[in-house]
Each structure stands twice: as C-alpha cells, then as structure tokens.
Biopython code that builds the backbone (N, CA, C, O; Angstrom):
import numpy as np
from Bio.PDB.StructureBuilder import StructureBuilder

atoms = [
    (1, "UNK", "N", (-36.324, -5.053, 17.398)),
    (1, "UNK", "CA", (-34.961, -4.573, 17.509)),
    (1, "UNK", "C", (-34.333, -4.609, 16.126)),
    (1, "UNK", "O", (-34.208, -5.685, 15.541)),
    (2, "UNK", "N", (-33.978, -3.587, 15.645)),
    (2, "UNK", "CA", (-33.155, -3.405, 14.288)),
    (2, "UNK", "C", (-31.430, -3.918, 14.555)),
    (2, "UNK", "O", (-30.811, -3.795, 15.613)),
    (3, "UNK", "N", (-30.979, -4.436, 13.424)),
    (3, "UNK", "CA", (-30.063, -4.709, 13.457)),
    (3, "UNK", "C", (-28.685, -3.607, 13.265)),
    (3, "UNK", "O", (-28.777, -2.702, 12.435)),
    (4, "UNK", "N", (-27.656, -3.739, 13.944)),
    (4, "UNK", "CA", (-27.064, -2.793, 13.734)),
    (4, "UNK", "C", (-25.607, -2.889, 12.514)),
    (4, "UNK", "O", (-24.675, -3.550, 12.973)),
    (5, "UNK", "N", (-25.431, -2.472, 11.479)),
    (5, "UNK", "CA", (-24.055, -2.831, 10.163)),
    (5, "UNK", "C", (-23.446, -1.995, 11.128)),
    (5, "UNK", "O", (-23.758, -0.902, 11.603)),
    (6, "UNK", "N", (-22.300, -2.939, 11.341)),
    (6, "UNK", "CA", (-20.745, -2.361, 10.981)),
    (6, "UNK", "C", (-20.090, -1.462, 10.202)),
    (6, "UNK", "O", (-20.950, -0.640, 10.518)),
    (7, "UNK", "N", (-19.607, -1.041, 9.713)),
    (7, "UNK", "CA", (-18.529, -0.442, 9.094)),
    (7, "UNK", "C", (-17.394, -0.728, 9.073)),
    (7, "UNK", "O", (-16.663, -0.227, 9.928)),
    (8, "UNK", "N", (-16.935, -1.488, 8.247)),
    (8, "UNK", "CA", (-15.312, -1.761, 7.935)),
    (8, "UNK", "C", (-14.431, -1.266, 6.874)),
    (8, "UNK", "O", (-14.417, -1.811, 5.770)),
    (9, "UNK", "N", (-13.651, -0.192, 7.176)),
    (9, "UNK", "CA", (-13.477, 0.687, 5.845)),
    (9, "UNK", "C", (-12.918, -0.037, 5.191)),
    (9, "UNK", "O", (-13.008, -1.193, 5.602)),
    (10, "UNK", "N", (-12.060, 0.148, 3.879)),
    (10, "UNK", "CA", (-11.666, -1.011, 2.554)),
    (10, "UNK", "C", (-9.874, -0.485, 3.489)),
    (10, "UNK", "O", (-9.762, 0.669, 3.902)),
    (11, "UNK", "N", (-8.776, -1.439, 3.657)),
    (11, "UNK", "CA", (-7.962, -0.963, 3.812)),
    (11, "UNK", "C", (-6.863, -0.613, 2.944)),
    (11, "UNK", "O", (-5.780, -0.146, 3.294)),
    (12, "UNK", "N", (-7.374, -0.968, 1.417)),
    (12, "UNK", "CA", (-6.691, -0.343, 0.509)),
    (12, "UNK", "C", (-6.867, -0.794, -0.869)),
    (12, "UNK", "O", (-7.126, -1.931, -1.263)),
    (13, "UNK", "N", (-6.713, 0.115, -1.437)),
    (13, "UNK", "CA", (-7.514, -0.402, -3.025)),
    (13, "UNK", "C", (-5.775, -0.593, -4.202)),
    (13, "UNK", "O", (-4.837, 0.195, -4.316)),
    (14, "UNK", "N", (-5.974, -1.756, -4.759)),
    (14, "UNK", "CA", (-5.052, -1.686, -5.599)),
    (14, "UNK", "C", (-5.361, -1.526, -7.332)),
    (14, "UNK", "O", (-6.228, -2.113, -7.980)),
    (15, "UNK", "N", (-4.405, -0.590, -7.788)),
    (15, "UNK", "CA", (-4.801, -0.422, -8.952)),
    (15, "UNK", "C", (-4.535, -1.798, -9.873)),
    (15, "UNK", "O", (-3.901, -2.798, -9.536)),
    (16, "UNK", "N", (-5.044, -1.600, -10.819)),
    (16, "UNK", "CA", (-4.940, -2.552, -12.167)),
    (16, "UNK", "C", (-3.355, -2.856, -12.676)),
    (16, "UNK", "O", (-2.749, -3.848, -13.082)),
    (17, "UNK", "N", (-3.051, -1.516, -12.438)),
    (17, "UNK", "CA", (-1.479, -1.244, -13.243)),
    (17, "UNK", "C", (-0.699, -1.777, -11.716)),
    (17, "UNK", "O", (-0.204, -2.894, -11.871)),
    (18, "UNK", "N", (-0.560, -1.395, -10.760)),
    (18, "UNK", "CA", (-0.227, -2.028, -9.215)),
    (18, "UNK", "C", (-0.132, -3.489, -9.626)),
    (18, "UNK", "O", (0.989, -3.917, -9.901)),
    (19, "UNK", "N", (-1.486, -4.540, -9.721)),
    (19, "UNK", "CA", (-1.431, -5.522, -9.787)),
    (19, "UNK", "C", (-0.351, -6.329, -11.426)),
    (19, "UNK", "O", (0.407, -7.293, -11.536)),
    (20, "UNK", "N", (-0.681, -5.661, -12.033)),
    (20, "UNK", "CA", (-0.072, -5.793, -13.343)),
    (20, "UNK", "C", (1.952, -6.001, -12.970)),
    (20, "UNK", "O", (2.608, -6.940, -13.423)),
    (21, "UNK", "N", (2.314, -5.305, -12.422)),
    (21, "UNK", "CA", (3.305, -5.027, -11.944)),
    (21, "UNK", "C", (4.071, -6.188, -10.791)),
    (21, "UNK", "O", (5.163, -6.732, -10.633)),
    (22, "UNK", "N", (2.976, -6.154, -10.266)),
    (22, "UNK", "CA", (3.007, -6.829, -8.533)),
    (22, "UNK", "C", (3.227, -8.743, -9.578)),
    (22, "UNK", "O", (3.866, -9.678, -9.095)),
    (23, "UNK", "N", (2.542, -8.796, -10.895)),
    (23, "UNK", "CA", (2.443, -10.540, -10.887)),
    (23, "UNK", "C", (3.878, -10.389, -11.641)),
    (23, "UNK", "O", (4.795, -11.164, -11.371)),
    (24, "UNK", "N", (4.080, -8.941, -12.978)),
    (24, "UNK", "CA", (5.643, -9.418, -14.039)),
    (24, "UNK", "C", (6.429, -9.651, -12.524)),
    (24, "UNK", "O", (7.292, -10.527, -12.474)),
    (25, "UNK", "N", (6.171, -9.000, -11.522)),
    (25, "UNK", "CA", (7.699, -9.253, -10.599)),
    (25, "UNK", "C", (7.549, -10.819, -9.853)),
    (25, "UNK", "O", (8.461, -11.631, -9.692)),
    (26, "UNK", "N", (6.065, -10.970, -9.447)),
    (26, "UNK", "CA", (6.168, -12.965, -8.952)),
    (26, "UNK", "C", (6.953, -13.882, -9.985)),
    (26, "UNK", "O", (7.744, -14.781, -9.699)),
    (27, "UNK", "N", (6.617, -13.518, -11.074)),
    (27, "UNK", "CA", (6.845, -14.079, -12.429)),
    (27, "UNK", "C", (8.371, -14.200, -12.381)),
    (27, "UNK", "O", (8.939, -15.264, -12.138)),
    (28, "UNK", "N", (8.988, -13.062, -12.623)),
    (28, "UNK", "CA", (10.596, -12.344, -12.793)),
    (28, "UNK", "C", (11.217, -13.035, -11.889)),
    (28, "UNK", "O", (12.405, -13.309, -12.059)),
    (29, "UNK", "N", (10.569, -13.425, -10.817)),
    (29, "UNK", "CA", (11.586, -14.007, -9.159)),
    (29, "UNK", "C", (10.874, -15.689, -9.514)),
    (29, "UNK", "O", (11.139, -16.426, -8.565)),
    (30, "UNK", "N", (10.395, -16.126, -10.169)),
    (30, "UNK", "CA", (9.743, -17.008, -9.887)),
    (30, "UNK", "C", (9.280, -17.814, -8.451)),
    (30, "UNK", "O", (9.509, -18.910, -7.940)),
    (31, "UNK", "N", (8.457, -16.547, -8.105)),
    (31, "UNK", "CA", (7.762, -17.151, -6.192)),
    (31, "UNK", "C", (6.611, -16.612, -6.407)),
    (31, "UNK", "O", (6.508, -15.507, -6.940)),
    (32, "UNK", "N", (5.710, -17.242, -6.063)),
    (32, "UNK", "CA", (3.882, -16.815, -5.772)),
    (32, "UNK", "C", (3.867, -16.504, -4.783)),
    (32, "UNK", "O", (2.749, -16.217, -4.355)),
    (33, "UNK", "N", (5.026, -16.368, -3.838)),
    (33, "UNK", "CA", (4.282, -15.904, -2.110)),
    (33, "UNK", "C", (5.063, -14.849, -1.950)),
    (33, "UNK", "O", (5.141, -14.425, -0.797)),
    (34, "UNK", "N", (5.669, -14.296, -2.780)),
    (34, "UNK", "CA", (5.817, -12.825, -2.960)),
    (34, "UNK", "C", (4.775, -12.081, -3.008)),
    (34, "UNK", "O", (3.906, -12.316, -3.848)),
    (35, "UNK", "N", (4.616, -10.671, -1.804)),
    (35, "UNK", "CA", (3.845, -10.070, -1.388)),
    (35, "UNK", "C", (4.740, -8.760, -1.461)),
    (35, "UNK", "O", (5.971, -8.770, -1.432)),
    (36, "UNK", "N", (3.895, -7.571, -1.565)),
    (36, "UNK", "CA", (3.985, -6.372, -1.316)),
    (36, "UNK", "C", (3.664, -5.808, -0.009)),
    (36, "UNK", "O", (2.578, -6.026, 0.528)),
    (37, "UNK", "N", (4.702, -4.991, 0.592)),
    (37, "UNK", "CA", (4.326, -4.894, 2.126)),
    (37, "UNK", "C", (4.841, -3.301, 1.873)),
    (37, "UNK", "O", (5.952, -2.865, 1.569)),
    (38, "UNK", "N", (3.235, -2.456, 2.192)),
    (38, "UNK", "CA", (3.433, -1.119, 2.378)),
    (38, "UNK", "C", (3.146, -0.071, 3.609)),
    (38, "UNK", "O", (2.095, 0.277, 4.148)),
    (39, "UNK", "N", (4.425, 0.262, 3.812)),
    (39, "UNK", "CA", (4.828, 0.893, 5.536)),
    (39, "UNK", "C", (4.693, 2.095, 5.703)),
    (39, "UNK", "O", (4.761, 2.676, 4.620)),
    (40, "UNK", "N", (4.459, 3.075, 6.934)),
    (40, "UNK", "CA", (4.731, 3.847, 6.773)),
    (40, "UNK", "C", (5.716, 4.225, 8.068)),
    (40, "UNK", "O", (5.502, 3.936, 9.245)),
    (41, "UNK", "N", (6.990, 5.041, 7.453)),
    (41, "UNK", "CA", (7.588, 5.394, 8.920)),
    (41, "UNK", "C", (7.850, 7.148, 9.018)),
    (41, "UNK", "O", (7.326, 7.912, 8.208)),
    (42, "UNK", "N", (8.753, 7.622, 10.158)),
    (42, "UNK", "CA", (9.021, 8.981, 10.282)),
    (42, "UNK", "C", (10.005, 9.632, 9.530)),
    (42, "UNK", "O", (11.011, 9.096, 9.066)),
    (43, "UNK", "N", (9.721, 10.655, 9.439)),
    (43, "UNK", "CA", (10.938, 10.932, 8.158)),
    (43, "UNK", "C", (10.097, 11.576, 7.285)),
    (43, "UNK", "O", (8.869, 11.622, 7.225)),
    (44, "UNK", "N", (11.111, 12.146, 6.508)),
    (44, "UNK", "CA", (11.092, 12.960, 5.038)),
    (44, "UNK", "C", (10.666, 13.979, 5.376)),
    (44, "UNK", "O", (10.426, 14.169, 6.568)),
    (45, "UNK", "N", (10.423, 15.018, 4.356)),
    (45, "UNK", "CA", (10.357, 16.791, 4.258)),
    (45, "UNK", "C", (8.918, 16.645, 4.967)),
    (45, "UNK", "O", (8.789, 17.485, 5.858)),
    (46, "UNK", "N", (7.626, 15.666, 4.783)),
    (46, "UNK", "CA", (6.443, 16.348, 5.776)),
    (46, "UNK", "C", (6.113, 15.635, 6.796)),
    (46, "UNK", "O", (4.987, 15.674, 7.291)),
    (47, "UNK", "N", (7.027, 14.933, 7.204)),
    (47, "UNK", "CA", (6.649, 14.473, 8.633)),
    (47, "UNK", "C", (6.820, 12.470, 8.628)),
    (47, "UNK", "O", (7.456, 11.895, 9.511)),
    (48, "UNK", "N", (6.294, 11.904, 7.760)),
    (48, "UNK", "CA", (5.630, 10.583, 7.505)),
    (48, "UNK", "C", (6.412, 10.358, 6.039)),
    (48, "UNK", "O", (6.587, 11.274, 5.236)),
    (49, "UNK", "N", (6.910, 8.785, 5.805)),
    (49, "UNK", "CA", (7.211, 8.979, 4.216)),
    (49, "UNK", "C", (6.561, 7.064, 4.211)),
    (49, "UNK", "O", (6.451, 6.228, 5.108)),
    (50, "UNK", "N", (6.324, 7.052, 3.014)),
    (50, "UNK", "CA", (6.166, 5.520, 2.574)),
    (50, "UNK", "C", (7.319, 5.015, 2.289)),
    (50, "UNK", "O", (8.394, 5.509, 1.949)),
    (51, "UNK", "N", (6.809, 3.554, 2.545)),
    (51, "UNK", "CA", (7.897, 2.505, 2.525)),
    (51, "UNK", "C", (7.442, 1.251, 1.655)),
    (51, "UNK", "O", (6.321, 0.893, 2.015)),
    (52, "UNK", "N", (8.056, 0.324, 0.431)),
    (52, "UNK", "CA", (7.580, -0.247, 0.443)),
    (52, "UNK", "C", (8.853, -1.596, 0.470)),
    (52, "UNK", "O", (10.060, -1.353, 0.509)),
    (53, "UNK", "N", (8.393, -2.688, 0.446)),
    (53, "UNK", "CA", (9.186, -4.127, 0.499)),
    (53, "UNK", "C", (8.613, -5.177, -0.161)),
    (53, "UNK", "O", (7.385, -5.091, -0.165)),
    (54, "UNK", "N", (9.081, -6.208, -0.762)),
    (54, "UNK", "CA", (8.878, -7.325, -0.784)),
    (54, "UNK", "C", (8.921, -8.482, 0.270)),
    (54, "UNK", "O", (9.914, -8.330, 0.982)),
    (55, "UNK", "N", (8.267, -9.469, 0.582)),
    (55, "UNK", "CA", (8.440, -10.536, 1.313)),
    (55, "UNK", "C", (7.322, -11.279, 1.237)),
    (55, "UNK", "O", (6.142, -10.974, 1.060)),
    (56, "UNK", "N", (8.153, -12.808, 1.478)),
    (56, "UNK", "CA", (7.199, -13.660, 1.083)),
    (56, "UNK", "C", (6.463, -14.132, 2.419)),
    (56, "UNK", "O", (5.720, -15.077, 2.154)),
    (57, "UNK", "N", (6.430, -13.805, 3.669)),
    (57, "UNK", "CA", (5.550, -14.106, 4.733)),
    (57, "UNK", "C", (5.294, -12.976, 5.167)),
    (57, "UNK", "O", (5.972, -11.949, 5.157)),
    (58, "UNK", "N", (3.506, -13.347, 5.856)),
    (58, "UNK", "CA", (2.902, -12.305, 6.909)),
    (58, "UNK", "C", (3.326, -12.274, 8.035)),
    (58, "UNK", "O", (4.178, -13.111, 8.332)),
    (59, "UNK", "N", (2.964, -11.484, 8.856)),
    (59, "UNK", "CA", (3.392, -11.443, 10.083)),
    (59, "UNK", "C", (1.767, -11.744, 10.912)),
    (59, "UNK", "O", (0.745, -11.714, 10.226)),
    (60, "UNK", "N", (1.711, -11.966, 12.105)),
    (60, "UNK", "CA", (0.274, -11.550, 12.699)),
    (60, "UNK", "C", (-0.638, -10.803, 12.564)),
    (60, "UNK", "O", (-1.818, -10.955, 12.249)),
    (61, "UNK", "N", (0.256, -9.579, 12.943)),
    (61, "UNK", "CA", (-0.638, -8.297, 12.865)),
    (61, "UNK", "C", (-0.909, -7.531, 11.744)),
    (61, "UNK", "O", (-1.465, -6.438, 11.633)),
    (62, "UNK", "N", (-0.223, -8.595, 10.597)),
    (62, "UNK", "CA", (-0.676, -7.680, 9.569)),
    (62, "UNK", "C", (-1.905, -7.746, 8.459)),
    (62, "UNK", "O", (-2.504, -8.821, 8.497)),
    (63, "UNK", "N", (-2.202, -7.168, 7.860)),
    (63, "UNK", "CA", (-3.623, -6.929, 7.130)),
    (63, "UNK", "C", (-3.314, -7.139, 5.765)),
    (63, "UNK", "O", (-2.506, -6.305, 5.356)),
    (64, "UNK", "N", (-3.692, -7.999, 4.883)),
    (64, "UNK", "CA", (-3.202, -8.405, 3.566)),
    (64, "UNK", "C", (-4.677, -8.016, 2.972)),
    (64, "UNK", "O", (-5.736, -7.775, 3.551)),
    (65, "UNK", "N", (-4.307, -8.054, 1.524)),
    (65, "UNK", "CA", (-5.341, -7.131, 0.502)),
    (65, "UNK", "C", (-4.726, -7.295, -0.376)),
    (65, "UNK", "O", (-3.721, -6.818, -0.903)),
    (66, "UNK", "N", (-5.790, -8.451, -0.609)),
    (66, "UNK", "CA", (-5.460, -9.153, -2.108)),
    (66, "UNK", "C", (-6.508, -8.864, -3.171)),
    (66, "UNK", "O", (-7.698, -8.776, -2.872)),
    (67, "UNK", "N", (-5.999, -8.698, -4.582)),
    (67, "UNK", "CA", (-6.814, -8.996, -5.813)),
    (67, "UNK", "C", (-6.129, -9.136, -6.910)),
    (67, "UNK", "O", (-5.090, -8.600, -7.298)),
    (68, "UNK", "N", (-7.067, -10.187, -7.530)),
    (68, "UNK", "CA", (-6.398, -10.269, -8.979)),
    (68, "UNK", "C", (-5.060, -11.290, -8.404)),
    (68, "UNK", "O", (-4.081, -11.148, -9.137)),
    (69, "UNK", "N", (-4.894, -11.991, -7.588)),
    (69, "UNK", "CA", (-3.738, -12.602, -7.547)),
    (69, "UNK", "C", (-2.172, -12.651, -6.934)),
    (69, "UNK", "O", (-1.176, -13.369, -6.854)),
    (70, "UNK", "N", (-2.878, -10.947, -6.450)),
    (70, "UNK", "CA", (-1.478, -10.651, -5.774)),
    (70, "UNK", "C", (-2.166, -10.312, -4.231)),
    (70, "UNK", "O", (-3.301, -10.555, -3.823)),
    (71, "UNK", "N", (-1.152, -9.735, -3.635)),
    (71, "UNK", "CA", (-1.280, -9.618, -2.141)),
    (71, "UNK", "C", (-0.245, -8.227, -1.696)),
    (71, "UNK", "O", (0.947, -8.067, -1.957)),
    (72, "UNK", "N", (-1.052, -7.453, -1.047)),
    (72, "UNK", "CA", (-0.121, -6.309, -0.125)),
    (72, "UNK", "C", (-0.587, -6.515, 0.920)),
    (72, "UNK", "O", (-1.777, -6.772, 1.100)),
    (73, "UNK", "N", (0.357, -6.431, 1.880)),
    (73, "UNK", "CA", (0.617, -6.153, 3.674)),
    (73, "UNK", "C", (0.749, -5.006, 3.767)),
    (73, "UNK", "O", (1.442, -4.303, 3.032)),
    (74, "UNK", "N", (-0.015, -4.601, 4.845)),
    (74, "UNK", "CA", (-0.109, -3.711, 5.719)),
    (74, "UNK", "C", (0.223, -3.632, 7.194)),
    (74, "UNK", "O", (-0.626, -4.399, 7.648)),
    (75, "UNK", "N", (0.924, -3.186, 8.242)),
    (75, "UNK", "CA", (1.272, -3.812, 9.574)),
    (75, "UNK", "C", (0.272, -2.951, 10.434)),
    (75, "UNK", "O", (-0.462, -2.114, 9.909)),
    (76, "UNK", "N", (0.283, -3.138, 11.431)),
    (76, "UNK", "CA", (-1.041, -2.737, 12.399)),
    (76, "UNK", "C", (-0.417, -1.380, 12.662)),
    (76, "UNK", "O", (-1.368, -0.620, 12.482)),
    (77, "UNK", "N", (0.370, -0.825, 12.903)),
    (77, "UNK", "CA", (0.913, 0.553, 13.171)),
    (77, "UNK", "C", (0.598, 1.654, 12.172)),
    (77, "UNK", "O", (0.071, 2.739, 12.418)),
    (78, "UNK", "N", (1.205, 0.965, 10.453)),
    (78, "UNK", "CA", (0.741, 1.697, 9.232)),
    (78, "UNK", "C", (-0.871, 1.499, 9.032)),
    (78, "UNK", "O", (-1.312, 2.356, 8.266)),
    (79, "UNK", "N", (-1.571, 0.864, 9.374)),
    (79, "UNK", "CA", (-3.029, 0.900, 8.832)),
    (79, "UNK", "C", (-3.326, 2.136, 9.348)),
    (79, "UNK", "O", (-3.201, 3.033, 8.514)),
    (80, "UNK", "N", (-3.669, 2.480, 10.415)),
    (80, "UNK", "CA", (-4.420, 3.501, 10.618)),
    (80, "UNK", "C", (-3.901, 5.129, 10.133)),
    (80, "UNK", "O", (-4.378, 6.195, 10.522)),
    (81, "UNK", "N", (-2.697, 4.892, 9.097)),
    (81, "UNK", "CA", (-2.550, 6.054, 7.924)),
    (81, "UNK", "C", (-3.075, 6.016, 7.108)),
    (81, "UNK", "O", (-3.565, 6.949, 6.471)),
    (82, "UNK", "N", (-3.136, 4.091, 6.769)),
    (82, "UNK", "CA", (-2.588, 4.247, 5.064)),
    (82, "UNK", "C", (-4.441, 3.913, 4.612)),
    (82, "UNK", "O", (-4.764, 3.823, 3.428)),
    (83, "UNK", "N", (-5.428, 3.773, 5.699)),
    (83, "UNK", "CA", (-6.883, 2.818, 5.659)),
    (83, "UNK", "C", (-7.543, 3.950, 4.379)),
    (83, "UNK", "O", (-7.338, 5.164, 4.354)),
    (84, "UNK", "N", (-8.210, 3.305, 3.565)),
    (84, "UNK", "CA", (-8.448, 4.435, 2.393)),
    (84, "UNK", "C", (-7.519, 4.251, 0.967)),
    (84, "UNK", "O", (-8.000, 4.282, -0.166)),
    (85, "UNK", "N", (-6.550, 4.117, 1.187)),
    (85, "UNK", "CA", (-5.549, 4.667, 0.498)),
    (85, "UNK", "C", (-6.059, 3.860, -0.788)),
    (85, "UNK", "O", (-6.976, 3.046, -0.890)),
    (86, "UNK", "N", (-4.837, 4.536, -2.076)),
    (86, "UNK", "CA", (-4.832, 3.513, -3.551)),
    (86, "UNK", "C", (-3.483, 2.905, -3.469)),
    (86, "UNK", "O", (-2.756, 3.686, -2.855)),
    (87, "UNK", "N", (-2.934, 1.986, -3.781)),
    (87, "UNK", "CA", (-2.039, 1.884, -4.317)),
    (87, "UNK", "C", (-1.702, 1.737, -5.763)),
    (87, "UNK", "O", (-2.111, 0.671, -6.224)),
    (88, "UNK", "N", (-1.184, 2.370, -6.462)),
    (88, "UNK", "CA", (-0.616, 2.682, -7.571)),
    (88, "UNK", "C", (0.674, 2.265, -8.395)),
    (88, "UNK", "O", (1.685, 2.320, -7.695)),
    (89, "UNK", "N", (0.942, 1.783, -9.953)),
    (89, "UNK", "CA", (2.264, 1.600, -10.023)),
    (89, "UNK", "C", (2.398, 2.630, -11.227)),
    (89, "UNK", "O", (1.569, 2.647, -12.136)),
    (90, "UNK", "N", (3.249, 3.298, -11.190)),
    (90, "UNK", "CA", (3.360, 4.693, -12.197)),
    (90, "UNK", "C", (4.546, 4.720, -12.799)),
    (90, "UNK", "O", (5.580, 4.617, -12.139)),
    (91, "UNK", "N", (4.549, 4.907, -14.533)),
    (91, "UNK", "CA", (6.016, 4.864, -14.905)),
    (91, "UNK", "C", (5.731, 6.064, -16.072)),
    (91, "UNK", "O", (4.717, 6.159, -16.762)),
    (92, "UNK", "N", (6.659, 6.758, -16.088)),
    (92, "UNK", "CA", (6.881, 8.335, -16.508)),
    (92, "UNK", "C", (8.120, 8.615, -16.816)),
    (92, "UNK", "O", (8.928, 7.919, -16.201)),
    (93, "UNK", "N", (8.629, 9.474, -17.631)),
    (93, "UNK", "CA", (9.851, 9.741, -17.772)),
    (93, "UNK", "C", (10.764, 10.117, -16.245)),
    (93, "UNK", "O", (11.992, 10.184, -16.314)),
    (94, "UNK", "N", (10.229, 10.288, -15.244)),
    (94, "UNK", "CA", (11.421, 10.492, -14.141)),
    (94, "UNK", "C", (10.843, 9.433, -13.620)),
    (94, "UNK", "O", (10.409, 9.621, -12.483)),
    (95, "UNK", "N", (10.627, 7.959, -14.238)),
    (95, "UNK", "CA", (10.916, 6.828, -13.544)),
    (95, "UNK", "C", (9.656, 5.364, -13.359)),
    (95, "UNK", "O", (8.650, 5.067, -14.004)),
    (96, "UNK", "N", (10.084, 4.972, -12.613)),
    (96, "UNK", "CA", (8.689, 3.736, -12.648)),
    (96, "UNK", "C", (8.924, 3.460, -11.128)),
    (96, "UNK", "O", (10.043, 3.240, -10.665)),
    (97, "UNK", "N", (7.400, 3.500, -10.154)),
    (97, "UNK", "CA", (7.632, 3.259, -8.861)),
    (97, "UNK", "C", (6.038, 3.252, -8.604)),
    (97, "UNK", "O", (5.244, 3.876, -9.308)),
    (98, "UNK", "N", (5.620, 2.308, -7.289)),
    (98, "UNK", "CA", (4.623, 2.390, -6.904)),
    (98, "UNK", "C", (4.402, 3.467, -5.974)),
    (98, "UNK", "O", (5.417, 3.835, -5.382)),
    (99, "UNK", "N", (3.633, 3.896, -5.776)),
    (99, "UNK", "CA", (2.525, 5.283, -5.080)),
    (99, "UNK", "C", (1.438, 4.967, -4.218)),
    (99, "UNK", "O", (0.508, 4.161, -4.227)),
    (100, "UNK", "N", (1.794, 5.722, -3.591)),
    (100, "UNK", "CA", (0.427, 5.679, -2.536)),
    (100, "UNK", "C", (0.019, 7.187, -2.706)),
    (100, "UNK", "O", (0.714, 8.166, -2.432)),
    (101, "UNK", "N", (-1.841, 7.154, -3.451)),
    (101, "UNK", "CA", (-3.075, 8.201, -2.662)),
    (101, "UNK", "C", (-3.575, 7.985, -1.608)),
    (101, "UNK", "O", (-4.144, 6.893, -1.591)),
    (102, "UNK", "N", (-3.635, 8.600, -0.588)),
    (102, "UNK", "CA", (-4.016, 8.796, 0.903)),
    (102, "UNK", "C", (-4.516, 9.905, 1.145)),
    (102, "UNK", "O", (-3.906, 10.962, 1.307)),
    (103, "UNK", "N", (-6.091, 9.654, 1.196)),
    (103, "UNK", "CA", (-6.939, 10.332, 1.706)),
    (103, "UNK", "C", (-7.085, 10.784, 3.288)),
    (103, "UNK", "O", (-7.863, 11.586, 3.804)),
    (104, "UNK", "N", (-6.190, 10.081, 3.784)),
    (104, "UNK", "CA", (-6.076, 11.103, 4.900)),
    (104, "UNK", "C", (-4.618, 11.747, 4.931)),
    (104, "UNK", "O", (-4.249, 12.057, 6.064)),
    (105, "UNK", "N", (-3.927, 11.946, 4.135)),
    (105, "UNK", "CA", (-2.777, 13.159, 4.146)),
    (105, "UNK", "C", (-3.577, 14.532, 4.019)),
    (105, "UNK", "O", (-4.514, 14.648, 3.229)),
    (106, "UNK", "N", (-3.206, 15.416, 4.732)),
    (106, "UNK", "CA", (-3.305, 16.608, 4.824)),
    (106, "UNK", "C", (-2.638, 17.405, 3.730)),
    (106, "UNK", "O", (-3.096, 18.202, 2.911)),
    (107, "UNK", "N", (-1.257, 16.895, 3.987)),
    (107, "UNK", "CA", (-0.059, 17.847, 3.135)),
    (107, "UNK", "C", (0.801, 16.109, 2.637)),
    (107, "UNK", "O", (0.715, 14.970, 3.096)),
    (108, "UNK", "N", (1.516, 16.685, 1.594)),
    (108, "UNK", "CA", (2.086, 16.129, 0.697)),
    (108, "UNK", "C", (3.067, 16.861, 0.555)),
    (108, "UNK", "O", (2.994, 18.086, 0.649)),
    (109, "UNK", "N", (4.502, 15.999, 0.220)),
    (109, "UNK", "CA", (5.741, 16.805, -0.484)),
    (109, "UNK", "C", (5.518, 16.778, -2.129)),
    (109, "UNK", "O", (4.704, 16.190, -2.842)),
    (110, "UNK", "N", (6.445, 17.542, -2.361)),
    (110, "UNK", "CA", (5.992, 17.312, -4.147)),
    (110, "UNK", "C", (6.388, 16.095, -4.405)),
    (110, "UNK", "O", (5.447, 15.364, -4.714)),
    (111, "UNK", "N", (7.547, 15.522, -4.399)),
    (111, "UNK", "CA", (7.318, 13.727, -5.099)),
    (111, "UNK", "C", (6.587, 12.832, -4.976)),
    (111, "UNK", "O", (6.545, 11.791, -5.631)),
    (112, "UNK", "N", (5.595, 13.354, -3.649)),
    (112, "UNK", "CA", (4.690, 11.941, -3.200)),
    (112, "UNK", "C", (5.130, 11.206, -2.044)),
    (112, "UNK", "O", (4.377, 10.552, -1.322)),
    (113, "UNK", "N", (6.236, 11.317, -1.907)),
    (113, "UNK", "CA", (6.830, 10.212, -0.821)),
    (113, "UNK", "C", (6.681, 10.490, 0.333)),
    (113, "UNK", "O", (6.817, 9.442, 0.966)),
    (114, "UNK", "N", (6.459, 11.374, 1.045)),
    (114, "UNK", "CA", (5.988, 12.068, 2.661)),
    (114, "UNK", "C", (4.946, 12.756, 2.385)),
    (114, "UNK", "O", (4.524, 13.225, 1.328)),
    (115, "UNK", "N", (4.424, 12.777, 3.859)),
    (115, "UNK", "CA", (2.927, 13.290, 4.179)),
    (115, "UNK", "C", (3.125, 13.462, 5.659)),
    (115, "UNK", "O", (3.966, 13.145, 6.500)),
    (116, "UNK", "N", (1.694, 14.266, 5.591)),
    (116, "UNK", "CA", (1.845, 15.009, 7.420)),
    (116, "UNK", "C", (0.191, 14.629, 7.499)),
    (116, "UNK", "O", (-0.565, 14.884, 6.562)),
    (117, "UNK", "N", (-0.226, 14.027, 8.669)),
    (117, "UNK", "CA", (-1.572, 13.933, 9.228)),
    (117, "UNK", "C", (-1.834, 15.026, 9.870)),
    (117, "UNK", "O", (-2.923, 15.168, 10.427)),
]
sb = StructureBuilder()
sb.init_structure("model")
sb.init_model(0)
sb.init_chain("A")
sb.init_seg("    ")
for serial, (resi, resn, name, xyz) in enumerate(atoms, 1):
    if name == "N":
        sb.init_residue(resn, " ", resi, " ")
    sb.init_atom(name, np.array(xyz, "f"), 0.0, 1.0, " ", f" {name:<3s}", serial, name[0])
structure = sb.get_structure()
C-alpha cells in the first residue's frame, strides 16, 4: 500500500519588504504581539476589496503566517480568497501601503484594492 501526501497549499507568502515594515511598526508601538490581520470583505468597484488591521490577539479560527518574526492573520471566511496570495509592502510616489497578489482574482480594479472571483 503506497502512501498517500496531502496537499496543503502555503496560505500566504510574505514579502521581505512586508516583513521589513511589519517589525519598524512592532518597534514604533513598542509591542511584539502586534500582528497583521488581512481580510477580505464586500465592496469596492469589483466585487471583493482587502482589508487590513493591526491586533495583538488571534482569534480561533484564524490562520497565522509567520516569518522572519512577524505574524499575519488570516480569518477562516478570508482564507479561501486570499490561499496563494503575496503579501506586499509598496512605497511609490502615490504613497506607501501593503498589497495583496492573488492568484485567484480574476479581475482587479486599477489600484489593487478590489477583486472579483
């Protein structure tokens, strides 16, 4: 009898510059249990928009994804958008904000911030 692997997809990859970001702000507040918690709700021009928050506790159902020192939440409702995704922290002349790539968006608005499955 062969054994059978699982598959557990990654539920989210954080960038370098993300994490870079994610510790000046533990640092700035002085709290280590500051976490990044990224949502997704209804709304915006394509249907779905991201959300993100700070807080320093998990909840149950949620899915943390840590590296390098920091930590993002995910809640059981948003995973099955956001599973795949990058998170990103991007600063450009129209601004400095973290990002989500999501490989399962279909459509995208132009700023990034909504998506349609």
């Amino acid at each position: 009898m062969s054994e059978v692997e699982i598959y557990t997809p990654c539920a989210l990859a954080i960038t370098s510059s993300a994490v870079t970001k994610l510790k000046t702000l533990k640092a700035e507040e002085d709290n280590e249990e500051l976490k990044l918690r990224v949502y997704v709700t209804g709304g915006g021009c394509s249907g779905f928009q991201y959300g993100f928050a700070f807080e320093e506790a998990m909840s149950e159902d949620d899915t943390p994804v840590s590296r390098d020192g920091v930590t993002v939440l995910v809640d059981s409702l948003s995973y099955q958008y956001l599973v795949g995704s990058t998170i990103d922290y991007e600063q450009s002349l129209m601004g400095s904000r973290f990002m989500v790539t999501n490989p399962n968006a279909q459509t995208t608005c132009g700023c990034g911030a909504s998506f349609s499955i």
